[in-house]
C-alpha positions, 0 to 999 in steps of 0.5 A: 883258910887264910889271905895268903893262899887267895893272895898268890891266885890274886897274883897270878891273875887268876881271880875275876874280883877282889876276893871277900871274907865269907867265914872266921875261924879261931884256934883252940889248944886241944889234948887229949881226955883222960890223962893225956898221951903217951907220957901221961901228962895232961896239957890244960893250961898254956904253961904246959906246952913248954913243959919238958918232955911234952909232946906236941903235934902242929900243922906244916908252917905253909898250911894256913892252920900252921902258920896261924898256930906260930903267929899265935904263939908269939902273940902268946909269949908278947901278951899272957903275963907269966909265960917265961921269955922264949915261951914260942921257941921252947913249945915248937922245941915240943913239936915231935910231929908237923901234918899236913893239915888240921884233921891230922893234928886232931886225929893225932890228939884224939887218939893220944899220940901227942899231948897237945895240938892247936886246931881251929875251934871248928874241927875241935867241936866236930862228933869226931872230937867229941869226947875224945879231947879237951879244949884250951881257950885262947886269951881273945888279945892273943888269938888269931882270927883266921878268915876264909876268902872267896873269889870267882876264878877268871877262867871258870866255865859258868861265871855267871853260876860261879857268882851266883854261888859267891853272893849265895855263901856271902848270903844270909842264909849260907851264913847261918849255917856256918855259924851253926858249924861254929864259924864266925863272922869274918872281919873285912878285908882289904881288897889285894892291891891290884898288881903293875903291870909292866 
């Protein structure tokens, strides 16, 4: 789910094309309902992350979901009037438990092991959420967009049928289902610049 990832495959030289975006996710704050985790507390609002005693969950800072979540928080502290200098550091001082990806960080929130979490929007709007947390929208200016690249590998066993699925998730029909699924519309990559060779 982020550039990064299909950029080391770029790399390495395993990509036949440039890749392109064929899907764009945000992040959402998540806390549990009704009266939140193990201390009690309710985490409705960005100030609260920084809270005292507030217990909070993230992804590992090498998955894409938690690299994005740091980003996010120093976009959080740089842009939203009224969260205090030092705003990042003070909620990753928060952070009692780093997951191996963003299914965890929900599971954790939803059962109420943690106070809080940031997902992608899509994993908050899944049935297994449903009921179980409460969503903190990001302001717009501050979030990230996260987007998912597609490629085919240069070593794959039916190139032609690998391509063919590429334009198929790129098509319109394909597009409509993730959007069914809350996945936006990803904003245009900039091909990987090609690497020198020596």
């Amino acid at each position: 789910a982020d550039r990064r990832q299909m950029d080391l495959a770029v790399d390495a030289g395993l990509i036949l094309d440039d890749p392109l975006p064929f899907a764009g996710n945000e992040l959402v704050v998540i806390a549990p309902l009704a009266g939140g985790g193990q201390n009690g507390e309710s985490v409705r609002g960005l100030d609260a992350l920084a809270g005292n005693g507030v217990k909070l969950a993230l992804a590992l800072p090498e998955v894409p979901v938690g690299g994005y979540s740091r980003d996010l928080l120093q976009n959080l502290e740089a842009d939203v009037p009224g969260l205090a200098p030092g705003y990042a550091s003070r909620v990753l001082d928060n952070v009692v438990t780093l997951e191996p990806n963003v299914r965890v960080v929900l599971q954790k929130v939803a059962l109420g092991e943690v106070e809080a979490g940031i997902v992608y929007r899509t994993d908050a709007e899944t049935e297994y959420a449903a009921g179980k947390v409460a969503v903190v929208t990001l302001p717009e200016r501050s979030n990230i967009v996260a987007e998912s690249p597609i490629a085919v590998l240069r070593g794959a066993a039916s190139p032609q049928l690998a391509d063919e699925f590429v334009r198929f998730v790129l098509g319109e029909k394909a597009q409509t289902i993730l959007s069914r699924y809350g996945f936006g519309s990803p904003a245009a990559l900039q091909p990987s610049p090609t690497p020198e060779k020596r």
